[in-house]
N, CA, C and O of each residue as an XYZ file, in Angstrom:
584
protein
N     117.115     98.776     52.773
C     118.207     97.956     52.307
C     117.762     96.516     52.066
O     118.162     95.830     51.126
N     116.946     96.145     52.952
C     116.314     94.719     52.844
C     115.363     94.644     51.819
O     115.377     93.543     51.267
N     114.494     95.479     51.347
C     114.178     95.063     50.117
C     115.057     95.665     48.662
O     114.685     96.026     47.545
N     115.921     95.593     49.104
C     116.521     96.001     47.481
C     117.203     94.311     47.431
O     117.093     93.796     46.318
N     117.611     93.780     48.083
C     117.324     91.831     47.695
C     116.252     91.718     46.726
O     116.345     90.712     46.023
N     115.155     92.550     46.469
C     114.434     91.858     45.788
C     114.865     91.758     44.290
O     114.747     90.787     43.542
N     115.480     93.194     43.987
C     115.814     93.661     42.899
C     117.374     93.435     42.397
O     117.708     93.709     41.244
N     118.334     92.886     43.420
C     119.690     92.507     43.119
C     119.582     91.588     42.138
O     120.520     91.963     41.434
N     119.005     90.417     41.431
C     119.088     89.468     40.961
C     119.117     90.474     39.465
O     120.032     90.583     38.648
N     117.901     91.061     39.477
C     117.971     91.574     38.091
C     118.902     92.886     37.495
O     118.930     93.432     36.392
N     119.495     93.071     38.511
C     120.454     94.091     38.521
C     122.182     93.877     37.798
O     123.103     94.376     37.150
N     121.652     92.704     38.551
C     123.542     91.824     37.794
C     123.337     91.362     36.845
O     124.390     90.914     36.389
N     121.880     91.053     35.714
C     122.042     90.599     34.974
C     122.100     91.590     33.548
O     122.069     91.298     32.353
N     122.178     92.595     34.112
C     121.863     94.009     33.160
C     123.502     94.077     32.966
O     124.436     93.697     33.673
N     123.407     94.863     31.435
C     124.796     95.548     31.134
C     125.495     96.615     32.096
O     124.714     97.218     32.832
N     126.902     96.950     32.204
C     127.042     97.862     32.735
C     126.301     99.673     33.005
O     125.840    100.334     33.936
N     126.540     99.809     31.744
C     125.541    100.930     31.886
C     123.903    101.404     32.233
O     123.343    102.412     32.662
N     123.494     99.970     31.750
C     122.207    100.247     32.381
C     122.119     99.559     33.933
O     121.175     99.702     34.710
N     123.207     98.868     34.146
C     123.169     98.580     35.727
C     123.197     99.611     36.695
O     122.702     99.842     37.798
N     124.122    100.263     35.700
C     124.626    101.902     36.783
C     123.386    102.558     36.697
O     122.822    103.063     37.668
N     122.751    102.558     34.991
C     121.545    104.262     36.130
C     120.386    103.177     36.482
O     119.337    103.813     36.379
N     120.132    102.055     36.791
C     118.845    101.366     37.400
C     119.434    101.462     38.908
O     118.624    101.563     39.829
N     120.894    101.432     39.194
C     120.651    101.380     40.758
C     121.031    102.724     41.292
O     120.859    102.938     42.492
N     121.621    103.815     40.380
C     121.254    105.288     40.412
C     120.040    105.349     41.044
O     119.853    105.702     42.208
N     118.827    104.827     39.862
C     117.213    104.598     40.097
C     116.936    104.015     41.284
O     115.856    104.320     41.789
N     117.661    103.224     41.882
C     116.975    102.412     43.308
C     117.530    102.953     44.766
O     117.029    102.665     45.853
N     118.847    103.930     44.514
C     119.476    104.287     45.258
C     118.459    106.022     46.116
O     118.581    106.555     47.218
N     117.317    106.431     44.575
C     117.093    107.588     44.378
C     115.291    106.907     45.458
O     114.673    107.334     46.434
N     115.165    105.937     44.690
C     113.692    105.521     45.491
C     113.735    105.196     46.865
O     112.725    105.308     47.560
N     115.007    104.733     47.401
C     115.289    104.203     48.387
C     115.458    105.415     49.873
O     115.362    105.345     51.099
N     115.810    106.651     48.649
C     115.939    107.781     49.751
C     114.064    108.392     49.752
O     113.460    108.922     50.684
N     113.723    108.166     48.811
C     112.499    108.665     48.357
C     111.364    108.645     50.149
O     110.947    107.551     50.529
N     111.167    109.425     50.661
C     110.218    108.885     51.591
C     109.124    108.090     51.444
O     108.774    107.228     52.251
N     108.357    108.483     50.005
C     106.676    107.852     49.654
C     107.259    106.494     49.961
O     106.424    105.771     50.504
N     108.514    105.889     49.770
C     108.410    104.456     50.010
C     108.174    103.487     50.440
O     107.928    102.323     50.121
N     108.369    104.684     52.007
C     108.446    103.853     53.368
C     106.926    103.088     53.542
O     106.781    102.084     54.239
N     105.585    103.886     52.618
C     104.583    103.435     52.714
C     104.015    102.068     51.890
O     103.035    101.355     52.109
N     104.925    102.023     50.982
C     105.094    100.623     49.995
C     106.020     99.719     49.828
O     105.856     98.806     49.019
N     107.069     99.830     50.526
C     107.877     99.354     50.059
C     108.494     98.066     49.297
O     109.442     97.985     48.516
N     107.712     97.201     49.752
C     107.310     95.555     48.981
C     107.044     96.107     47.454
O     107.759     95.799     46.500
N     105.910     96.964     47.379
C     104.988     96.606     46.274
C     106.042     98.088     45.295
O     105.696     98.275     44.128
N     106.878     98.729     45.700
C     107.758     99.261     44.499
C     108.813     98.326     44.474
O     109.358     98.478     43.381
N     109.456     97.329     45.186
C     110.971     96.717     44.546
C     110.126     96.143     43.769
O     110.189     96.512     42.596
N     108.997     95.000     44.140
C     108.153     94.381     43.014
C     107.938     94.421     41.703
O     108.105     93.617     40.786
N     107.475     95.671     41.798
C     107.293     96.478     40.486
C     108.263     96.259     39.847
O     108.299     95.470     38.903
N     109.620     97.223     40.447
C     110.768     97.376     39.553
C     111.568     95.758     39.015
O     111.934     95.507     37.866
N     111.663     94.978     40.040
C     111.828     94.031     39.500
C     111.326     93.409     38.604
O     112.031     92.596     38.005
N     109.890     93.603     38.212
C     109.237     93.373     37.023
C     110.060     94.039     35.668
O     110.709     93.533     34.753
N     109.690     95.422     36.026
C     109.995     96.337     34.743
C     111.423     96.748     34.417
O     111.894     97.116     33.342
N     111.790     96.649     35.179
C     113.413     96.692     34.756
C     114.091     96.048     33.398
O     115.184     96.433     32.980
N     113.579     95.375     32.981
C     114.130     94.657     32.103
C     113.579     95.449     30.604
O     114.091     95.381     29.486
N     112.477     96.130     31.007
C     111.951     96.551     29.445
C     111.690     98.067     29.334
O     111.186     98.675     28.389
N     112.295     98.695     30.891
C     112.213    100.529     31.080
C     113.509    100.894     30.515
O     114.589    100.509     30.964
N     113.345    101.649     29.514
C     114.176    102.742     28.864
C     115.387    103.508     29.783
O     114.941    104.214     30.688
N     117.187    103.439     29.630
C     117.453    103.995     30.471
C     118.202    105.198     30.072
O     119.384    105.500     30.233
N     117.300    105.756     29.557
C     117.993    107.534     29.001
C     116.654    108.583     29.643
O     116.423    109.731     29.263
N     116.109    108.028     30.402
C     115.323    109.340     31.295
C     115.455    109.461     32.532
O     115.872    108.639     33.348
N     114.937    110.957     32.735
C     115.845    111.625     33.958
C     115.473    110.402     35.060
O     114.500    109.661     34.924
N     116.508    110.325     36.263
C     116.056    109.384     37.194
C     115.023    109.724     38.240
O     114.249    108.938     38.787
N     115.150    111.190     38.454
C     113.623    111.582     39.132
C     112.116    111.795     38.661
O     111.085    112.008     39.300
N     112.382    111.657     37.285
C     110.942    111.873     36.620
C     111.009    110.156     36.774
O     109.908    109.944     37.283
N     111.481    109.198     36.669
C     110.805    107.766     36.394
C     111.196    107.492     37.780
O     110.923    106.295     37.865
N     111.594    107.794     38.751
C     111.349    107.422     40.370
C     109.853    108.258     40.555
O     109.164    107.988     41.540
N     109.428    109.193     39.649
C     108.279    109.948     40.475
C     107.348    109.463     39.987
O     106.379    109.456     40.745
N     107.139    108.925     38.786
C     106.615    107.991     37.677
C     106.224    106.609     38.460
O     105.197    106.360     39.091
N     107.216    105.900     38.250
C     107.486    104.476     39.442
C     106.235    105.169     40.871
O     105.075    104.774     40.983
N     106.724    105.952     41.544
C     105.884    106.097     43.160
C     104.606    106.063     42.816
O     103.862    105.152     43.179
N     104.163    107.222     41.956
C     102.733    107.565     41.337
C     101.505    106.488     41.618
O     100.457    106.295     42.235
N     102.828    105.730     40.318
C     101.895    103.897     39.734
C     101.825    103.104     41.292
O     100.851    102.407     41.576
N     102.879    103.285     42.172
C     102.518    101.908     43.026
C     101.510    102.557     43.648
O     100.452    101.938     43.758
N     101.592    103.882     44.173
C     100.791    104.122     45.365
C      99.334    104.382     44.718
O      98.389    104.363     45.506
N      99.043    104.648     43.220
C      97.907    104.182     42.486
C      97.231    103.123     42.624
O      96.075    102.978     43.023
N      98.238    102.136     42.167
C      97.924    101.019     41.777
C      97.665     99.771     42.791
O      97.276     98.616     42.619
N      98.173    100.752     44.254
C      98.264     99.407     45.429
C      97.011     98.430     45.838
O      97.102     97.289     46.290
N      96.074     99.013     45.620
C      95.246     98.028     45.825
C      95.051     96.912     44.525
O      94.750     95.768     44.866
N      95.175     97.132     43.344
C      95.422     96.249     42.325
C      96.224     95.440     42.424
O      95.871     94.291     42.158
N      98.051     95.752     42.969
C      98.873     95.080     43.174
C      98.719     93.874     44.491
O      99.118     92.715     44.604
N      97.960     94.770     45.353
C      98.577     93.953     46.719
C      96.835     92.725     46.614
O      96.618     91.876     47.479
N      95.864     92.967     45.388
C      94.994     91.597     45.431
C      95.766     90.831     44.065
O      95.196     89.861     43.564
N      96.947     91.264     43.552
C      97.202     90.075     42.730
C      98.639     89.346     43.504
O      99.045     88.240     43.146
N      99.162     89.970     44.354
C     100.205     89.127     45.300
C      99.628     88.790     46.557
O     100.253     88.424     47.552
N      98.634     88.907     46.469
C      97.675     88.231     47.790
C      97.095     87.210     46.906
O      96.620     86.394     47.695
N      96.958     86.961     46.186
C      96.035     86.014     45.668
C      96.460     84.561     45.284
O      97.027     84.649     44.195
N      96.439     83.529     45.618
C      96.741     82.340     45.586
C      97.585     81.928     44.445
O      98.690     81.386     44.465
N      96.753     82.337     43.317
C      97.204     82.314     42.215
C      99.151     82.597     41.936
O      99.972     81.782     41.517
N      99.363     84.049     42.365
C     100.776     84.427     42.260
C     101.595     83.520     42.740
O     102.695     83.431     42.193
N     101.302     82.685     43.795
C     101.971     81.922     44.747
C     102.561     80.650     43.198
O     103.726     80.257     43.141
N     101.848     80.370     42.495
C     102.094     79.414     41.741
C     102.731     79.848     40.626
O     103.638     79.162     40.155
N     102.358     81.032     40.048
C     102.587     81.940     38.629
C     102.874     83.301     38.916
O     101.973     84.096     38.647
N     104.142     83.842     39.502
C     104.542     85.135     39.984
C     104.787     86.091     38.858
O     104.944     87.279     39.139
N     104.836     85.679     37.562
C     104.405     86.110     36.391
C     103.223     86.721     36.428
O     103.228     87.622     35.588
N     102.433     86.674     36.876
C     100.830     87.186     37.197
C     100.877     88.371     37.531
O     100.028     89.090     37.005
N     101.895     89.047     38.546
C     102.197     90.630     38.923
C     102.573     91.352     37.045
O     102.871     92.545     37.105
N     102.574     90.992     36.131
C     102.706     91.520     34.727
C     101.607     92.099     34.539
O     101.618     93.300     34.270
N     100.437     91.417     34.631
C      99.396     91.834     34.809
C      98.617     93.566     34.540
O      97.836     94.179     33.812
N      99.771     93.756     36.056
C      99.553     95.095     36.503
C     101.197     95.974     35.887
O     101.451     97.135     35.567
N     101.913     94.853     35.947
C     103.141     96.442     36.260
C     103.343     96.204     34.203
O     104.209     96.852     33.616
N     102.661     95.487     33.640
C     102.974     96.262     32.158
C     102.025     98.122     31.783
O     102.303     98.948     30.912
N     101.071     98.161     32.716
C     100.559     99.465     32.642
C     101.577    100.550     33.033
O     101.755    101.602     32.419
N     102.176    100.174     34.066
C     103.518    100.664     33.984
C     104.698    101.316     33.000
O     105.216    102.399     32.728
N     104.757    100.033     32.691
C     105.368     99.948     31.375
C     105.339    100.605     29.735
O     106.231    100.876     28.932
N     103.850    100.703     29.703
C     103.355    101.618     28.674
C     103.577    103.098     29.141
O     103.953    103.886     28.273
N     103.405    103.523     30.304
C     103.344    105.267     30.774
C     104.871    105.184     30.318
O     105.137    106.194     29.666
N     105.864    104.406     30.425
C     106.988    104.835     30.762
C     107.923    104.571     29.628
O     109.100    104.930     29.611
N     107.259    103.863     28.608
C     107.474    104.054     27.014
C     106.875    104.853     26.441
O     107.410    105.143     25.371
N     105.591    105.597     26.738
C     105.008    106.576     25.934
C     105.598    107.983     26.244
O     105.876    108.818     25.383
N     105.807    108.187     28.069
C     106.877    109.577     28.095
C     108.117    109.631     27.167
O     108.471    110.468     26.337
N     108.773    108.220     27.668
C     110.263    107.769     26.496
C     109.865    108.568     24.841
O     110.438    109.559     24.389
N     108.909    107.910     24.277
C     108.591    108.357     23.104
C     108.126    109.510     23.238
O     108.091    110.078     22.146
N     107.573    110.418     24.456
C     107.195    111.832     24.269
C     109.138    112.736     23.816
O     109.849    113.378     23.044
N     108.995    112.152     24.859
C     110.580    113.048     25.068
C     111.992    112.568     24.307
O     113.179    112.707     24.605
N     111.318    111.955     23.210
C     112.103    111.765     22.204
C     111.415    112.204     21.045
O     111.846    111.734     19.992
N     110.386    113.042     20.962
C     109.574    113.593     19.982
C     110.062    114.967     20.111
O     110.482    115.555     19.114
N     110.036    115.618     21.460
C     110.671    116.558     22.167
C     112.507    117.042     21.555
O     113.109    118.074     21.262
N     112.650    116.290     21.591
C     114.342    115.844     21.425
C     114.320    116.598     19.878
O     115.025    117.558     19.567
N     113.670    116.149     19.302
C     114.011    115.554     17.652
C     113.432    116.974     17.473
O     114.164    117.598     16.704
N     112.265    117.799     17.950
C     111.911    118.885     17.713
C     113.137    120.043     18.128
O     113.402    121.033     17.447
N     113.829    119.643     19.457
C     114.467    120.910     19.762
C     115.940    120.636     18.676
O     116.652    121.579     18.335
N     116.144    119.523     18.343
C     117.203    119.215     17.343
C     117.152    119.921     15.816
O     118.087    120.208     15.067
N     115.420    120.125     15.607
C     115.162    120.443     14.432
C     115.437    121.590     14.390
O     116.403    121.835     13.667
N     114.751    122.849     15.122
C     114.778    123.973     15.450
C     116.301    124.651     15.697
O     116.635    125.815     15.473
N     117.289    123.316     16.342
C     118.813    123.909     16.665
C     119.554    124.426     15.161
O     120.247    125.422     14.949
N     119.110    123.329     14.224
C     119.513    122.909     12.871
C     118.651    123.742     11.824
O     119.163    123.986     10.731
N     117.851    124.019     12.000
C     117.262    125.482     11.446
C     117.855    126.217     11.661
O     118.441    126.741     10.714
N     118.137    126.832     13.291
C     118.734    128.151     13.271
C     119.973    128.531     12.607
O     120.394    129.682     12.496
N     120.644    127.225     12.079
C     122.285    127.189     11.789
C     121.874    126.873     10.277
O     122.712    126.205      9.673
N     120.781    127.219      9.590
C     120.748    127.365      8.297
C     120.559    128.924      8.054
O     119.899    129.747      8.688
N     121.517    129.082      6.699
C     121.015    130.486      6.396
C     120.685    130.588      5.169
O     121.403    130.134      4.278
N     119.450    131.252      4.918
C     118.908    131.707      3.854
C     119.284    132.882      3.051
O     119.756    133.844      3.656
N     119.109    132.955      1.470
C     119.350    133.825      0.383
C     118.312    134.175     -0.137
O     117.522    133.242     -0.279
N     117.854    135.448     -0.601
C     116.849    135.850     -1.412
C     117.058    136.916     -1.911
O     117.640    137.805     -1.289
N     116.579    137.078     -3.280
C     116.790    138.511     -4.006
C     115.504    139.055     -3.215
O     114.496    138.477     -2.808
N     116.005    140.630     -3.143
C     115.341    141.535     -2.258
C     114.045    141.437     -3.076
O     113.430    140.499     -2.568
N     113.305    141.958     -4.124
C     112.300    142.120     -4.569
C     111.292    140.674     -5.013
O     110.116    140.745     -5.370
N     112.156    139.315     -4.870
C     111.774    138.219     -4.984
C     111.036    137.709     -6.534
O     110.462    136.654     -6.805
N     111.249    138.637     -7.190
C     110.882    138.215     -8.808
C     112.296    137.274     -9.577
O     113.320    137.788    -10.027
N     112.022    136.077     -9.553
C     112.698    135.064     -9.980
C     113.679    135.291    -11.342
O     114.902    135.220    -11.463
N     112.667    135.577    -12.258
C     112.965    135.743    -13.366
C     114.255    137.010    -13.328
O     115.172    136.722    -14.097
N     114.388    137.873    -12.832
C     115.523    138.728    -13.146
C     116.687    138.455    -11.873
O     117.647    139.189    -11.637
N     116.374    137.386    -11.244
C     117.864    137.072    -10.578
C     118.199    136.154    -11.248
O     117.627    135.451    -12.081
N     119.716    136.215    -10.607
C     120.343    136.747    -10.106
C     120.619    138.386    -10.090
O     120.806    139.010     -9.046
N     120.615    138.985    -11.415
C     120.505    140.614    -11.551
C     119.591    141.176    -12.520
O     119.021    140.487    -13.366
N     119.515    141.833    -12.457
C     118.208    142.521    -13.735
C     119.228    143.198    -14.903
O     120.366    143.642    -14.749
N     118.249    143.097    -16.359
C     118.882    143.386    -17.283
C     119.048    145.242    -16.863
O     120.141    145.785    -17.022
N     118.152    145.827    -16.475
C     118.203    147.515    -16.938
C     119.256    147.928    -16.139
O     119.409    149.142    -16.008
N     120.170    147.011    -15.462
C     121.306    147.448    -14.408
C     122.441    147.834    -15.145
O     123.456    148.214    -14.563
């Protein structure tokens, strides 16, 4: 509960709907156990990326997404918020959590490639086709010797 302070600020500044499934999203990490082992370095994160993560995917594939990257990425993360530097330019954690950011626009764009395919295929099936049985052009619609 104490670190989701980290992430309230950027939470209220979001529209309704994407307020609702980001704290769907924080409500889902928060039960998540892997957390208990990071927990600093995922509100972090999210407080970073929140502002530029897509919110039309499932909330357990980008909570499992989200865990992956921190517990990947923790030693990357925890020498750029250890590092003197952040202390001055906390902008500097971008660094790392735009890699983030790309996995989680490129699934977005998988599964909207996905989408558009099973859309295509729906919209095929609800076309129906005509053909003269013997397929010689020239005598359809009917043949003269009829």
């Amino acid at each position: 509960m104490v670190h989701r302070k980290i992430i309230d600020p950027v939470l209220k500044n979001l529209g309704p709907s994407r307020a609702d499934y980001f704290n769907r999203l924080v409500d889902r990490v928060e039960r998540d156990p892997r957390t208990e082992t990071v927990p600093n370095l995922v509100y972090l994160v999210l407080r970073e990326t929140i502002p530029y993560l897509p919110a039309d995917l499932p909330q357990e594939e980008l909570a499992d997404r989200l865990l992956d990257f921190v517990i990947g990425s923790q030693g990357w993360l925890n020498r750029v918020i250890h590092d003197r530097r952040f202390i001055e330019d906390p902008g500097r954690l971008a660094e790392v959590t735009k890699e983030f950011v790309l996995q989680v626009l490129a699934l977005a764009m998988d599964q909207h490639q996905v989408n558009k395919i099973q859309a295509a295929k729906v919209r095929q099936a609800k076309t129906y086709r005509f053909s003269y049985p013997e397929g010689d052009e020239d005598d359809f619609p009917y043949r003269d010797d009829e």
